[in-house]
C-alpha positions as CSV (number, residue, x, y, z in Angstrom):
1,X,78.6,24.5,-54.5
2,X,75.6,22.9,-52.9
3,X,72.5,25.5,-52.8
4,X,69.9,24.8,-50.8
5,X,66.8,26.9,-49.4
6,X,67.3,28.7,-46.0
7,X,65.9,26.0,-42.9
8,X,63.2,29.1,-42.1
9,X,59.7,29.6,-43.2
10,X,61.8,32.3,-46.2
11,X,62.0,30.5,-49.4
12,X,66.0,32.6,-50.1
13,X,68.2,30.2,-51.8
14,X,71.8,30.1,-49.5
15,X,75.2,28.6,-49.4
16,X,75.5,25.7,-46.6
17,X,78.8,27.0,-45.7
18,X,77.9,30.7,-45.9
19,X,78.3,31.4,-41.9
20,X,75.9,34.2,-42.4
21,X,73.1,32.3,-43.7
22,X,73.8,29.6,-41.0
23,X,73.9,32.2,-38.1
24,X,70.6,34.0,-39.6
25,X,69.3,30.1,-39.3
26,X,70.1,30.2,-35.6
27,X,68.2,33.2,-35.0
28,X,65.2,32.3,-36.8
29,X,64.8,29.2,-34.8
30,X,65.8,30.9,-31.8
31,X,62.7,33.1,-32.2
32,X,60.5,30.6,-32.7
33,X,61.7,28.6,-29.8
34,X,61.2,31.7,-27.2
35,X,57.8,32.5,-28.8
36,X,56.6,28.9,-28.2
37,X,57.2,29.5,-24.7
38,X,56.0,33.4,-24.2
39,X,52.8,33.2,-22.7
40,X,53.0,29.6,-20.9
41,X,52.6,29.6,-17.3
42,X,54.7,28.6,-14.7
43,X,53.2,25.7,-14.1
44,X,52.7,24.4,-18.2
45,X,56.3,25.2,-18.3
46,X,56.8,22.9,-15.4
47,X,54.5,20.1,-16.0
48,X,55.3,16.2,-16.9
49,X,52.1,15.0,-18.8
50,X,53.7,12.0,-19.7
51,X,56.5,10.1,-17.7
52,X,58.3,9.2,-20.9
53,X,58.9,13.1,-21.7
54,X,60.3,16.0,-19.9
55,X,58.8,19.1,-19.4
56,X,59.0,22.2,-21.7
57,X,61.0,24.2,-19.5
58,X,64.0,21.5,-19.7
59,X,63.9,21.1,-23.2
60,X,64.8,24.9,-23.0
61,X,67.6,24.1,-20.8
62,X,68.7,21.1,-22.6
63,X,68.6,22.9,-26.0
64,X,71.0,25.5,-24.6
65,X,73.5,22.9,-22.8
66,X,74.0,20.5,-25.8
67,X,74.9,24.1,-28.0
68,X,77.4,24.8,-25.1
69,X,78.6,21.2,-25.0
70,X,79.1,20.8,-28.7
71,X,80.4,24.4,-29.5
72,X,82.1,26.3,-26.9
73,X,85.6,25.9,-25.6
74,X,85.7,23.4,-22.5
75,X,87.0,26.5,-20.6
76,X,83.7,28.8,-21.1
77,X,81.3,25.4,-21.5
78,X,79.1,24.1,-19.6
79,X,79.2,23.5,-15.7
80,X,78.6,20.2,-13.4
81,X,75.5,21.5,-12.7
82,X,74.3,22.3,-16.2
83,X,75.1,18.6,-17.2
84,X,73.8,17.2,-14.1
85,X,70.6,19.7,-14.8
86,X,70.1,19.2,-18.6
87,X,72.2,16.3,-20.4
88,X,69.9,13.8,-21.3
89,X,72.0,11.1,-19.0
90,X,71.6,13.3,-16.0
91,X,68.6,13.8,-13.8
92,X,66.3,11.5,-14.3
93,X,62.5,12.4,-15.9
94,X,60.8,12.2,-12.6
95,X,62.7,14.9,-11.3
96,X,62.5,17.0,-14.2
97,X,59.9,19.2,-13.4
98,X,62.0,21.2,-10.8
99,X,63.3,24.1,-13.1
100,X,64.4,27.5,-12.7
101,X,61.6,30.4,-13.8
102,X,60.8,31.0,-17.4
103,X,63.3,34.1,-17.6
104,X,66.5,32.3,-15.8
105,X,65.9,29.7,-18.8
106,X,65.9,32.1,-21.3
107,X,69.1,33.9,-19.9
108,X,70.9,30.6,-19.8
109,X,69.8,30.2,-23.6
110,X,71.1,33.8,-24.3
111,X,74.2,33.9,-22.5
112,X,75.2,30.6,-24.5
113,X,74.1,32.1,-27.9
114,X,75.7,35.1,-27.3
115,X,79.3,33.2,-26.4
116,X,78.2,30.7,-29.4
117,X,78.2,34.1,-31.6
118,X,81.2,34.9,-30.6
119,X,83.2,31.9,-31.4
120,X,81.3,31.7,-34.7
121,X,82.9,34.6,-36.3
122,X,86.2,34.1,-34.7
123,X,87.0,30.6,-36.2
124,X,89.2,30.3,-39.0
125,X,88.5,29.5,-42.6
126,X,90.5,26.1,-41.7
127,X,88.1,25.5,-38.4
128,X,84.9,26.5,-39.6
129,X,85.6,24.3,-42.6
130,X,86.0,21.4,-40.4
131,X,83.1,22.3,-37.9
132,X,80.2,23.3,-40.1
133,X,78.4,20.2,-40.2
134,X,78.1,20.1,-36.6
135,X,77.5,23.9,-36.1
136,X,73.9,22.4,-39.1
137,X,73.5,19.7,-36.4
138,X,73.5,21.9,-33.1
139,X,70.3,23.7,-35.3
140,X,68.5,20.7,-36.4
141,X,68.8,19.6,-32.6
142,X,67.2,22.5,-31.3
143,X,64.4,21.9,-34.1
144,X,63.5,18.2,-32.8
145,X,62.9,19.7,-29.3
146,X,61.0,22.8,-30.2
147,X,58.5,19.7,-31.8
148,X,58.8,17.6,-28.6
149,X,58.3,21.1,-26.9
150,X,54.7,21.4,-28.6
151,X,54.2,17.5,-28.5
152,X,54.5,18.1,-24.6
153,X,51.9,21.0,-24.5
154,X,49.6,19.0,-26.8
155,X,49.3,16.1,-24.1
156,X,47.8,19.1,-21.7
157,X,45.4,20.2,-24.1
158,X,47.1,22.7,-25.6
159,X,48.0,22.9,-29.0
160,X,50.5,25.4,-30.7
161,X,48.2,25.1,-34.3
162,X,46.3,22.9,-36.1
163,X,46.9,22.2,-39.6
164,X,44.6,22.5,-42.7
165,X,41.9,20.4,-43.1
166,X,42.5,17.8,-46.0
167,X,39.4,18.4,-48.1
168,X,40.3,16.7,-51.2
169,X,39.3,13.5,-52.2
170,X,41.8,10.5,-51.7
171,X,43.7,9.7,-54.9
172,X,46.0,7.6,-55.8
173,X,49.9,8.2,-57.0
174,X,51.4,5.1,-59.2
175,X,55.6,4.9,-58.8
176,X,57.0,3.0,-61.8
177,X,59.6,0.1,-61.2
178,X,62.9,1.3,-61.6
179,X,66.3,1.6,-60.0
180,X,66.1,4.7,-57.6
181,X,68.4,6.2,-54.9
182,X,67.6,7.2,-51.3
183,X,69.6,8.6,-48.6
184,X,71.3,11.8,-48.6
185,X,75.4,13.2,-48.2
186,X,74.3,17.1,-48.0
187,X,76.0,18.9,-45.4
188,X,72.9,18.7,-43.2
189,X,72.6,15.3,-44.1
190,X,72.0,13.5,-40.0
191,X,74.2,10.3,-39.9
192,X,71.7,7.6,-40.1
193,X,70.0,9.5,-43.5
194,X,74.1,8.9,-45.2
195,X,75.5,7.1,-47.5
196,X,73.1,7.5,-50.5
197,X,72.9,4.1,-52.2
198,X,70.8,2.4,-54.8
199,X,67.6,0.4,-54.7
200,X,65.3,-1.5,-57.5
201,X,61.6,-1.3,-56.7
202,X,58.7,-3.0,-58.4
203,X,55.7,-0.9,-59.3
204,X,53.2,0.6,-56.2
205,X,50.2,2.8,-55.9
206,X,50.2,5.4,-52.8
207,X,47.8,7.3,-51.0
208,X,48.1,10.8,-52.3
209,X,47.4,12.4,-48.7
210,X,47.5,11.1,-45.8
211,X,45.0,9.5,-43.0
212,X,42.2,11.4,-41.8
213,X,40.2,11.6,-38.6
214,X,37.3,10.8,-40.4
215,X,38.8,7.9,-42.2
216,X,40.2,6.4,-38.8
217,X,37.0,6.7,-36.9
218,X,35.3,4.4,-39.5
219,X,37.6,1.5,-38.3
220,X,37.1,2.5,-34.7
221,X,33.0,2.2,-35.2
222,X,33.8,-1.0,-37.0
223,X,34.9,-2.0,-33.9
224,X,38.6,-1.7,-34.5
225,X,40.0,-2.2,-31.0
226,X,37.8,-4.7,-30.2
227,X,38.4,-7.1,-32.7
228,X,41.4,-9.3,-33.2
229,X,41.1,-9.8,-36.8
230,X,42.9,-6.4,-38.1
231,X,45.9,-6.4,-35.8
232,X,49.3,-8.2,-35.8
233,X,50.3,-10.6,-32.7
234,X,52.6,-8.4,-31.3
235,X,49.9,-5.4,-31.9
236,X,46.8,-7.4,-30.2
237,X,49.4,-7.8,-27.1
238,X,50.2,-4.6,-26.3
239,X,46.4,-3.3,-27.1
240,X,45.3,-6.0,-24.7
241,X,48.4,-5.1,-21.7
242,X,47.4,-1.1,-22.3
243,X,43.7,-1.7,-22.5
244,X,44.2,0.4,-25.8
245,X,40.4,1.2,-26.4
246,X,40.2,4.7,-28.4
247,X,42.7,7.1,-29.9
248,X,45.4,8.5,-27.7
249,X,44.5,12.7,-28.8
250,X,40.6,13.4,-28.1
251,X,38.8,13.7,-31.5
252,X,38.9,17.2,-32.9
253,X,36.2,18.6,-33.9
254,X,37.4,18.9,-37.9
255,X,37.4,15.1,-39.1
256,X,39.0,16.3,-42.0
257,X,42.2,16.6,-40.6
258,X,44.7,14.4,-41.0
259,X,44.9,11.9,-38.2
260,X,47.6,12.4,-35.5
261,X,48.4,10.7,-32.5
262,X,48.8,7.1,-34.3
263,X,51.2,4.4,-32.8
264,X,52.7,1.9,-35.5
265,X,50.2,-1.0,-34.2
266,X,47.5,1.2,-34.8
267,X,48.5,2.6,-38.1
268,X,49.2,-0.8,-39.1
269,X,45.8,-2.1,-37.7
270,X,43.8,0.1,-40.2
271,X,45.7,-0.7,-42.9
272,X,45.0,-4.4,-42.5
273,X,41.0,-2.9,-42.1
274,X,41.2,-1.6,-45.6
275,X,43.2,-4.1,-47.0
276,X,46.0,-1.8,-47.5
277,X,49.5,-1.4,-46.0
278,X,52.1,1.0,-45.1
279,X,54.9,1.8,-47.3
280,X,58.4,0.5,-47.0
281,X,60.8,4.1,-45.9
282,X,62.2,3.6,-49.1
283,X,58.8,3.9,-51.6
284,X,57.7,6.8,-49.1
285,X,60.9,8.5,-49.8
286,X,61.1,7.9,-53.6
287,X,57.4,8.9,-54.0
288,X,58.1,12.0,-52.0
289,X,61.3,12.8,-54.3
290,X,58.7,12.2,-57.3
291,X,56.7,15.3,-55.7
292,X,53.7,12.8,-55.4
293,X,52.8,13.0,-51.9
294,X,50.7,15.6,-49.7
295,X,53.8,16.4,-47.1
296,X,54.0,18.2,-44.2
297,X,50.7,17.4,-42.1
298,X,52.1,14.7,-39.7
299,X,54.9,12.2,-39.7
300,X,54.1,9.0,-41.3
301,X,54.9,5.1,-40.2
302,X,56.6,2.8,-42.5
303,X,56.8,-0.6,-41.8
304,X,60.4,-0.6,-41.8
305,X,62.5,-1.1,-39.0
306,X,65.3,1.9,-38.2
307,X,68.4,0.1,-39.6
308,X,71.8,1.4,-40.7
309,X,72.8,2.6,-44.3
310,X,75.7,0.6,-45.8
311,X,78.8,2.2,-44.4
312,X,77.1,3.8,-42.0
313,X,79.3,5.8,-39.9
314,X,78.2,7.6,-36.6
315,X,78.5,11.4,-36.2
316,X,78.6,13.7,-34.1
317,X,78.7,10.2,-31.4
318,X,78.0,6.9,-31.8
319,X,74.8,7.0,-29.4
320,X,73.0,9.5,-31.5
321,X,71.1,6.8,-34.1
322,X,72.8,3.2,-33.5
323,X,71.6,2.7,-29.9
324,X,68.1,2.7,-31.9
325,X,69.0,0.5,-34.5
326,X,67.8,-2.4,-32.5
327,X,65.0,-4.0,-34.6
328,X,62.4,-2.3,-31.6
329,X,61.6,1.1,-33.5
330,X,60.8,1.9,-36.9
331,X,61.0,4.8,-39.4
332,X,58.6,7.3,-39.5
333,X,58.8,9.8,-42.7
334,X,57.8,13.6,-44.1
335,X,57.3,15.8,-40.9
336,X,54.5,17.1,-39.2
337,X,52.8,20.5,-39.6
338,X,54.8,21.3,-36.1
339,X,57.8,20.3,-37.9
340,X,60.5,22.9,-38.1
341,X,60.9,23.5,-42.5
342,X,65.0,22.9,-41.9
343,X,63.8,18.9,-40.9
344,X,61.6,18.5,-43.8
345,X,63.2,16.2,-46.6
346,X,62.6,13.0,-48.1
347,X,65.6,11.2,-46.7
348,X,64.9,12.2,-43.0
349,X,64.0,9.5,-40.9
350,X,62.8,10.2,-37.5
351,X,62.4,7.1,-35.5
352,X,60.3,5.7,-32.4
353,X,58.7,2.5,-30.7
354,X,55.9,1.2,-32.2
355,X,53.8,1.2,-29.3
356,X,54.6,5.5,-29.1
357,X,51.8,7.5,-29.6
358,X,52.0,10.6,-28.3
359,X,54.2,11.9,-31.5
360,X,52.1,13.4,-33.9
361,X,52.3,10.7,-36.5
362,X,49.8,9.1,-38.5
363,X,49.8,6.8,-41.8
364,X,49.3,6.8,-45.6
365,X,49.0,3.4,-47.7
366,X,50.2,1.4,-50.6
367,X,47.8,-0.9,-51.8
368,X,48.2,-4.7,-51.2
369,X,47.5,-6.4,-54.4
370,X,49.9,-3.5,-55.8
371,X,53.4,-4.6,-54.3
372,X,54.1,-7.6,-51.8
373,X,55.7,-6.2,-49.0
374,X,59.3,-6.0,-50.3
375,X,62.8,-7.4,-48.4
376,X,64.5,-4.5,-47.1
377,X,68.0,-6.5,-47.0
């Protein structure tokens, strides 16, 4: 049977389909979701930095609708005015920021976890062999949003914690050509990481750790935003429509941390600085299997787009990752340092626009003269 190591900052091995050690997973994230939101204010709970996100306080409802959608009976569910309130096809953003207080929210997320209990230890052997997957899903869905939760709080200034300052000089990792497999078919495997398959790679040297604020300011006083030369068509473009002049998060005052905040044109821009590139999803994820890379600091771009696996098959609904496989956003690998531990695996790939900055993403390299950008087909 599949062992695995609990999705909490514990390091206990557990049994996937151990309801116990899935329920003990609930709570854990369940804690950290209320303590992220303990001592906000009313009106940080309420805000809309950005009009492409939704304010903390309706991830909180959100998080406890989709576990009521997904897991309850239709009979003690979710009402017309949750789903009009908190699916993510119901009100629109701009309206989002009208919310009930902090406690009513937390009520709503209680009164759901407590039916949610319930139900958990009443299923039979039969049910709960069919529904564990999704039961692994419902958690991995409330870890995205407590990110996007602290993504939100970032963009007003506020940040949850920092991570450690990368103090080591850069090195290099080499990856030997070879036939290697990627993907994933655990039980917490997300659709779009499934079916494993098999890939041949030539030889490639990576970064060891990723981009620093130091190292990206270099290209920025080199006059990296000004000048054409370092960026792609598409990249010069949207820099010029956006008036793009500086990074999107104000400097910290540590340039030793890794860089955070980076779009894909950005990321990409640098590279072309250095005379580097980024990594295809697939060395990033080998290299990472290898134990070679620095992970956990902040997601990192690839230059591949977000495509489907070979027999990919949708779960637990078809708009979940093929709506996104459209050729317009790309794969971003690892996990940040606000990352819950239960997302953090080499085969997860966590998607957006390349024009999205606000994630906290940045970059690590291959070099050029090491491996011509490869055919993902």
């Amino acid at each position: 049977m599949n062992q695995r190591f609990i999705p909490s900052e514990t390091s206990t091995p557990f049994n996937p389909w151990d309801r116990e050690a899935l329920w003990q997973a609930f709570q854990n994230q369940r804690q950290f979701t209320r303590q992220l939101v303990a001592e906000l204010s009313e009106a940080v709970l309420c805000a809309q930095p950005h009009p492409l996100y939704s304010p903390v306080g309706w991830h909180l409802g959100h998080i406890g609708y989709t576990e009521a959608f997904w897991l309850l009976p239709e009979s003690s569910g979710v009402s017309d005015r949750d789903r009009y309130w908190y699916a993510a096809d119901g009100r629109p953003k701009a309206e989002r920021q009208h919310l009930p207080p902090r406690g009513q929210l937390l009520d709503y997320l209680a009164e759901i976890r407590q039916k949610t209990g319930d139900r958990l230890y009443s299923l039979s052997d039969e049910q709960w062999q069919r529904e564990v997957r999704l039961w692994w899903w419902i958690l991995q869905h409330e870890a995205q949003h407590s990110e996007t939760m602290q993504m939100v709080l970032a963009m007003q200034g506020i940040f949850t914690t920092l991570p450690p300052l990368l103090s080591s000089p850069q090195s290099w990792q080499r990856i030997a050509a070879g036939s290697y497999v990627i993907g994933s078919e655990d039980l917490l495997a997300l659709d779009n990481e499934q079916p494993v398959q098999s890939v041949e790679l030539l030889p490639f040297m990576i970064d060891a750790a990723p981009l620093t604020w130091r190292e990206f300011l270099t290209f920025v006083e080199a006059g990296g935003y000004q000048r054409r030369e370092w960026w792609s068509s598409s990249g010069w473009e949207w820099r010029e429509a956006e008036g793009i002049t500086a990074p999107f998060y104000p400097v910290p005052e540590d340039l030793d941390l890794p860089m955070w905040g980076l779009s894909f044109y950005e990321a990409e821009a640098y590279g072309h600085f250095q005379g580097k590139r980024l990594p295809s999803e697939r060395e990033w994820e080998i290299a990472a299997q290898q134990g070679l890379l620095n992970q956990g600091y902040v997601w990192e771009w690839t230059q591949s787009p977000f495509a489907p696996y070979p027999e990919f098959q949708s779960y637990p609904y078809r708009g979940y990752s093929a709506p996104y496989f459209d050729g317009k956003h790309f794969v971003l690998k690892g996990g940040s340092h606000w990352t819950r531990p239960i997302l953090k695996r080499p085969s997860f790939r966590n998607w957006y626009s390349r024009t999205t900055r606000e994630v906290f993403a940045g970059a690590r390299y291959v070099q050029l003269e090491a491996l011509p950008i490869e055919s993902e087909a």
